[in-house]
N, CA, C and O atoms as a GROMACS GRO file, in nm:
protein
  320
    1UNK      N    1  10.075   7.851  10.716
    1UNK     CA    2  10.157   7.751  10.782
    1UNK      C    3  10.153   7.774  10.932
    1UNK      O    4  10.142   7.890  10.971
    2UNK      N    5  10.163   7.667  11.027
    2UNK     CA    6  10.104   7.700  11.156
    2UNK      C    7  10.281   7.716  11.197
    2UNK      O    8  10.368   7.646  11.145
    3UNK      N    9  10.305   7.813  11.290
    3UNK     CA   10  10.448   7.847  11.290
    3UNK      C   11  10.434   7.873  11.494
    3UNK      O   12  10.454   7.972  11.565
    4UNK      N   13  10.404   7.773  11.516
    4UNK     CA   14  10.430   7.728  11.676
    4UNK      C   15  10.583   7.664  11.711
    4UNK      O   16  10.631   7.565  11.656
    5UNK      N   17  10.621   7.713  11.775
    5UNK     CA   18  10.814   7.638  11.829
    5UNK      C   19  10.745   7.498  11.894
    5UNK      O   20  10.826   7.405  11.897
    6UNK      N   21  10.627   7.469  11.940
    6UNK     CA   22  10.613   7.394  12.006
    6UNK      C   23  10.504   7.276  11.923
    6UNK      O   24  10.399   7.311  11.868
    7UNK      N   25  10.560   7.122  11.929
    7UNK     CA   26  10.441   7.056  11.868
    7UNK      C   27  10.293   7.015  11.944
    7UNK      O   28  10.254   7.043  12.057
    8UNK      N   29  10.250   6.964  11.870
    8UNK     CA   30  10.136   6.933  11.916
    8UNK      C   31  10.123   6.757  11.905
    8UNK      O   32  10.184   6.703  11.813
    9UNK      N   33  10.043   6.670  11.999
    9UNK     CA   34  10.030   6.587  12.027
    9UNK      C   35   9.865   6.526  11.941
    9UNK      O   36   9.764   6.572  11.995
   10UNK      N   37   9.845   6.452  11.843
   10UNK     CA   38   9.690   6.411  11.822
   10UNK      C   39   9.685   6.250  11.834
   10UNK      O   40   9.732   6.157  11.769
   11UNK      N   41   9.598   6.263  11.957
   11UNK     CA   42   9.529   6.133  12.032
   11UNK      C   43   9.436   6.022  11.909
   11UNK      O   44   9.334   6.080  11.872
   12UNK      N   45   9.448   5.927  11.865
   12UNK     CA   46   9.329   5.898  11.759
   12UNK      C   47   9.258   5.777  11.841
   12UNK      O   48   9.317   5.699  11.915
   13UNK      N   49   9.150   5.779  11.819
   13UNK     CA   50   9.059   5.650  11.941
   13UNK      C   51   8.992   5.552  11.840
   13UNK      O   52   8.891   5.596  11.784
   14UNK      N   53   9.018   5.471  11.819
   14UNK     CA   54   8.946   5.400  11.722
   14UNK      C   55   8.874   5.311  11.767
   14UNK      O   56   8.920   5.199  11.784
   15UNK      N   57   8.707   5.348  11.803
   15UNK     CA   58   8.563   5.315  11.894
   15UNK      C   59   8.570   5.194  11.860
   15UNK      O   60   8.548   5.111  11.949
   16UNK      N   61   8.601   5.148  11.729
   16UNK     CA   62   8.495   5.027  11.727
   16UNK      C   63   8.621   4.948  11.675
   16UNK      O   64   8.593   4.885  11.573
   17UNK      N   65   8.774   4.930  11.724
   17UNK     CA   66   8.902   4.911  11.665
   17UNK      C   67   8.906   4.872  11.550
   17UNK      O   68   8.940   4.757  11.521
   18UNK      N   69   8.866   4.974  11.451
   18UNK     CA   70   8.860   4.958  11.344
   18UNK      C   71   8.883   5.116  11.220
   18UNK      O   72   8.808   5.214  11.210
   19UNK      N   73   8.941   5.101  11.186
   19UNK     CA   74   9.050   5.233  11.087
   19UNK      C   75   8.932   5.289  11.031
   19UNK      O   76   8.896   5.406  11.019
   20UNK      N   77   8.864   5.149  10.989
   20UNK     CA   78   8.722   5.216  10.848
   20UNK      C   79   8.608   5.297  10.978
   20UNK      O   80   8.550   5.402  10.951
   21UNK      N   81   8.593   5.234  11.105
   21UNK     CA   82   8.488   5.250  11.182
   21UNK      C   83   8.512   5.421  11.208
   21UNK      O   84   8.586   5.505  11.157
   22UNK      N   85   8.394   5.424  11.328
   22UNK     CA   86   8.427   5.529  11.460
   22UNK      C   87   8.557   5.583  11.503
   22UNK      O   88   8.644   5.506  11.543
   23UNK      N   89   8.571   5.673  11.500
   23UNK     CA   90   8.719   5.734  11.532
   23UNK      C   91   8.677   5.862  11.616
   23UNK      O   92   8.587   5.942  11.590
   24UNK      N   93   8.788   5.862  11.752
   24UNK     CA   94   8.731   5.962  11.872
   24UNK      C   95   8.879   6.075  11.794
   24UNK      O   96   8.962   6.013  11.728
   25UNK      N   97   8.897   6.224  11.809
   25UNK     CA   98   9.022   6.243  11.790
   25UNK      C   99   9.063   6.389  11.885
   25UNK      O  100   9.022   6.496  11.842
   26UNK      N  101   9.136   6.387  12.002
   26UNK     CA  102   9.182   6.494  12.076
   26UNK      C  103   9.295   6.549  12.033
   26UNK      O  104   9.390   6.476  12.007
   27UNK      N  105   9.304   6.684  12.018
   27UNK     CA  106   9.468   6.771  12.037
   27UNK      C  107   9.451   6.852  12.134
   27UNK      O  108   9.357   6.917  12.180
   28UNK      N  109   9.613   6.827  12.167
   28UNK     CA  110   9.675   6.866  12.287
   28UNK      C  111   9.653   7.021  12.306
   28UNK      O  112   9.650   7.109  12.220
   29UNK      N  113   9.640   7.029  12.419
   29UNK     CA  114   9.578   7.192  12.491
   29UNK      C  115   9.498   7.232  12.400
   29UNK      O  116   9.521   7.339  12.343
   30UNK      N  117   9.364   7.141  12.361
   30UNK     CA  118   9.249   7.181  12.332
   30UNK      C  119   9.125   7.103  12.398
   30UNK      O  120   9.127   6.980  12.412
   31UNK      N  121   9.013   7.184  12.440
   31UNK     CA  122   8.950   7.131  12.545
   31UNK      C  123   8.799   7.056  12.428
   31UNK      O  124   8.712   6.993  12.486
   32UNK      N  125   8.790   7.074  12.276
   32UNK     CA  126   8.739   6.978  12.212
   32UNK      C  127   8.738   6.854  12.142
   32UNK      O  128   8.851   6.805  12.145
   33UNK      N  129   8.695   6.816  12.110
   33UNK     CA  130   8.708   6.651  12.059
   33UNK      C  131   8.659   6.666  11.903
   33UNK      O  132   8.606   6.774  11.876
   34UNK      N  133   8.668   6.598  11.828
   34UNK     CA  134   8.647   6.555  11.686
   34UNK      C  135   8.603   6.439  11.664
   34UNK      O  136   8.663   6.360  11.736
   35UNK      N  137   8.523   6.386  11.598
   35UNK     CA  138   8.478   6.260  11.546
   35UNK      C  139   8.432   6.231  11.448
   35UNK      O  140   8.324   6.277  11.410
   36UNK      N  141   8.519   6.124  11.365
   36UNK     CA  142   8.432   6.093  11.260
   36UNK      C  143   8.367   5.970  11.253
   36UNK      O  144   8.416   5.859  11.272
   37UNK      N  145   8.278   5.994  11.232
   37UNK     CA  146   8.152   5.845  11.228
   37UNK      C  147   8.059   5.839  11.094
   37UNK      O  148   7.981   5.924  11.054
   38UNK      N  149   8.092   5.706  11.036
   38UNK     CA  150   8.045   5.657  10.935
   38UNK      C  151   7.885   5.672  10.886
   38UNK      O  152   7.829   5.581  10.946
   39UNK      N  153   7.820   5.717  10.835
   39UNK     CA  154   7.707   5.701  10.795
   39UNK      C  155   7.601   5.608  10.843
   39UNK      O  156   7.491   5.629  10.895
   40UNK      N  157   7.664   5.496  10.811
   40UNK     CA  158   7.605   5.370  10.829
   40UNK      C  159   7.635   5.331  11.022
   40UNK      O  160   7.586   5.231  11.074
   41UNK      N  161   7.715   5.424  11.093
   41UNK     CA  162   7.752   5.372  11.214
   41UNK      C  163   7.689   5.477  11.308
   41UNK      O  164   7.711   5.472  11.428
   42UNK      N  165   7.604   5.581  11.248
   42UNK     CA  166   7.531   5.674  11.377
   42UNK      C  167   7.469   5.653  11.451
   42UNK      O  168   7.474   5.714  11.558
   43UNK      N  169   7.348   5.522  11.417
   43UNK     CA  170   7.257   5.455  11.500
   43UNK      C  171   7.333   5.380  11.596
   43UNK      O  172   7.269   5.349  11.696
   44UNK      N  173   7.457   5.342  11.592
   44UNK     CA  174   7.571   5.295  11.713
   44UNK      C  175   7.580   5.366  11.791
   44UNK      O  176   7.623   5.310  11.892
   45UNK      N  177   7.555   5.508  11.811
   45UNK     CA  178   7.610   5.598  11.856
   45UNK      C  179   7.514   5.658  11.986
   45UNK      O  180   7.559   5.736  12.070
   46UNK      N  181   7.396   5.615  11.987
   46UNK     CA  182   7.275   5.614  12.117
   46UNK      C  183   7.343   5.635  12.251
   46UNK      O  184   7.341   5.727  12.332
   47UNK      N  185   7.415   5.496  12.246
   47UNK     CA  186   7.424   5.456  12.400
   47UNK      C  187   7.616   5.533  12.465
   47UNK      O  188   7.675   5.524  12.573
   48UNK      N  189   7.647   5.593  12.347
   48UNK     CA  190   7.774   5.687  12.423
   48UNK      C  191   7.740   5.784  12.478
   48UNK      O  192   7.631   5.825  12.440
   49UNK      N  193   7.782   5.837  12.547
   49UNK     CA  194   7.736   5.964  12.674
   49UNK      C  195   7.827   6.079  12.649
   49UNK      O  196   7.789   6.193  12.674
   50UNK      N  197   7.960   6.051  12.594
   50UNK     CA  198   8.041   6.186  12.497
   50UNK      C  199   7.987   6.196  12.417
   50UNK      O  200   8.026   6.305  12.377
   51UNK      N  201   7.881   6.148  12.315
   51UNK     CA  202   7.828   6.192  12.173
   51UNK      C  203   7.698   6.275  12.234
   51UNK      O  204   7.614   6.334  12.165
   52UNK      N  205   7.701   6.265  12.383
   52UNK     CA  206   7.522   6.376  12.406
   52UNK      C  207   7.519   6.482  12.429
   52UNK      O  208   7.416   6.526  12.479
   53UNK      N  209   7.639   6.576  12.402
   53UNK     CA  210   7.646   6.721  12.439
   53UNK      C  211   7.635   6.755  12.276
   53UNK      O  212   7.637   6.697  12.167
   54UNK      N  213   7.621   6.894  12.333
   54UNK     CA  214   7.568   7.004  12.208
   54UNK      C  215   7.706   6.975  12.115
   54UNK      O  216   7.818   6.968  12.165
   55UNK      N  217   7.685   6.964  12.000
   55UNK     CA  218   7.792   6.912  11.911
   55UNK      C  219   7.732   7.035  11.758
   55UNK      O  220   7.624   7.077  11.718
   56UNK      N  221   7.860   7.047  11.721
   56UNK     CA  222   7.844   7.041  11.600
   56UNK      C  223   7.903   6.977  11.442
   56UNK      O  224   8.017   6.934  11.458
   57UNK      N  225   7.874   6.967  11.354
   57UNK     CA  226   7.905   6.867  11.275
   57UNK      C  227   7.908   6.946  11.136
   57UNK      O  228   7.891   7.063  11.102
   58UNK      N  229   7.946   6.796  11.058
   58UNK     CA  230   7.992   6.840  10.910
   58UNK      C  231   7.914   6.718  10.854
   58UNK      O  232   7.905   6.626  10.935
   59UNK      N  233   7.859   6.696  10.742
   59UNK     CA  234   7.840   6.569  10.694
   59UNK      C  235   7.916   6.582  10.531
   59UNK      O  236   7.899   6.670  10.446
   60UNK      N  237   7.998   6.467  10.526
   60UNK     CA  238   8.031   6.483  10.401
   60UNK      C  239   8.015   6.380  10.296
   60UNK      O  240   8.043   6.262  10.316
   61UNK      N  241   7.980   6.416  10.204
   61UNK     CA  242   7.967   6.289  10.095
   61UNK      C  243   7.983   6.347   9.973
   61UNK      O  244   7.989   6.463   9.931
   62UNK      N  245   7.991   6.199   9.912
   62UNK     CA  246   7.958   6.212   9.720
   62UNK      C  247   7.868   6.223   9.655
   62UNK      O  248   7.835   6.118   9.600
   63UNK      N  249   7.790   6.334   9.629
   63UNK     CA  250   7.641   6.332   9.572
   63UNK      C  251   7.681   6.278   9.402
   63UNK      O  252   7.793   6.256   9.356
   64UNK      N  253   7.524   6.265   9.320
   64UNK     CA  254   7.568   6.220   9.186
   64UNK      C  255   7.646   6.270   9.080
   64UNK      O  256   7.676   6.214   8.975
   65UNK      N  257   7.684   6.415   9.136
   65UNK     CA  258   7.808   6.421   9.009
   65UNK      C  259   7.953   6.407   9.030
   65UNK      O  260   8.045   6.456   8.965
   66UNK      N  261   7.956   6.280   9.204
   66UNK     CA  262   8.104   6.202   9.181
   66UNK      C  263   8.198   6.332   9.239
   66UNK      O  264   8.321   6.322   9.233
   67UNK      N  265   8.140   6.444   9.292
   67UNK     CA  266   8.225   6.568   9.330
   67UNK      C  267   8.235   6.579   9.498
   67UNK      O  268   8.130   6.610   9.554
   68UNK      N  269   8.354   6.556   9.580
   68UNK     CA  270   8.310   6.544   9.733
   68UNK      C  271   8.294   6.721   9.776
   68UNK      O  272   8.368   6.818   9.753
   69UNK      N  273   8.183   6.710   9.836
   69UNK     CA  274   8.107   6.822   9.912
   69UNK      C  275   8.106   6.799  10.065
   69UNK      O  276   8.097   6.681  10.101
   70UNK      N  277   8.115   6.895  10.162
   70UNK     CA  278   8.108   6.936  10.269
   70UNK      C  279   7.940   7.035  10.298
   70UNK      O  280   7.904   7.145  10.257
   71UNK      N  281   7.877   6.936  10.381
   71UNK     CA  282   7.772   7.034  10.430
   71UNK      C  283   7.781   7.085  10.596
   71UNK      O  284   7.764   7.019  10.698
   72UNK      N  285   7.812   7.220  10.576
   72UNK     CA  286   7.817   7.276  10.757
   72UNK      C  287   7.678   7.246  10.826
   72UNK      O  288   7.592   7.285  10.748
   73UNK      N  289   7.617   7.189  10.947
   73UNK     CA  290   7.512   7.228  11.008
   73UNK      C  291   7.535   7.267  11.161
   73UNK      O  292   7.636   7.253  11.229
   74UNK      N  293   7.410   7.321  11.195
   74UNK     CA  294   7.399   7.350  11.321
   74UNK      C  295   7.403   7.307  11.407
   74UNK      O  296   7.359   7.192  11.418
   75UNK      N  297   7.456   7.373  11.515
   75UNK     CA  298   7.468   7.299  11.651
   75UNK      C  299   7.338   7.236  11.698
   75UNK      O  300   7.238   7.304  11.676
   76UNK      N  301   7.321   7.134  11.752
   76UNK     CA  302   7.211   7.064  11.817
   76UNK      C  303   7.227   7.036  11.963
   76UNK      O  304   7.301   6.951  12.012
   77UNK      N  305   7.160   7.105  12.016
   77UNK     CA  306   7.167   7.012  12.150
   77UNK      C  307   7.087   6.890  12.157
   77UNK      O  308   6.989   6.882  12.082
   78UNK      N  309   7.117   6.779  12.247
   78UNK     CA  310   7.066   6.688  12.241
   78UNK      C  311   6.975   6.690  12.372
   78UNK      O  312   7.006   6.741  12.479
   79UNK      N  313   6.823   6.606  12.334
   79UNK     CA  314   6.723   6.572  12.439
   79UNK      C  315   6.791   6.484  12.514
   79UNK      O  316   6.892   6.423  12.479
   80UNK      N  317   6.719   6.474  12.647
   80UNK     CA  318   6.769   6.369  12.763
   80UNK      C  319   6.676   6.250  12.818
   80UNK      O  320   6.718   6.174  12.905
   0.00000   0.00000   0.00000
């Protein structure tokens, strides 16, 4: 249990104003960002200039036995 006297603030950005879409997400006195982006919405994702730093990610889905899985990968930096 996180046992801080003090709360915390979470920013939610919704890129494409849309709940199902792109979602940007900051907490307070932390200097990273979070994002979740749809499968189908990465090729959207070219022409943002916060998505071109070294990131790392999670991809998650439902493979065929209907069970949700988390895959960790590596950091990438991105070409320029």
């Amino acid at each position: 249990m996180y046992t801080s006297k003090y709360g915390k603030t979470i920013k939610l950005f919704l890129m494409d104003s849309d709940p199902d879409g792109r979602i940007a997400c900051e907490l307070s006195n932390w200097t990273g960002k979070a994002y979740r982006i749809p499968r189908g919405k990465v090729k959207d994702c070219s022409d943002r200039e916060d998505l071109r730093s070294t990131t790392v990610y999670l991809l998650f889905g439902k493979p065929e036995t209907l069970t949700d899985k988390a895959f960790d990968c590596q950091a990438i930096a991105q070409k320029k």
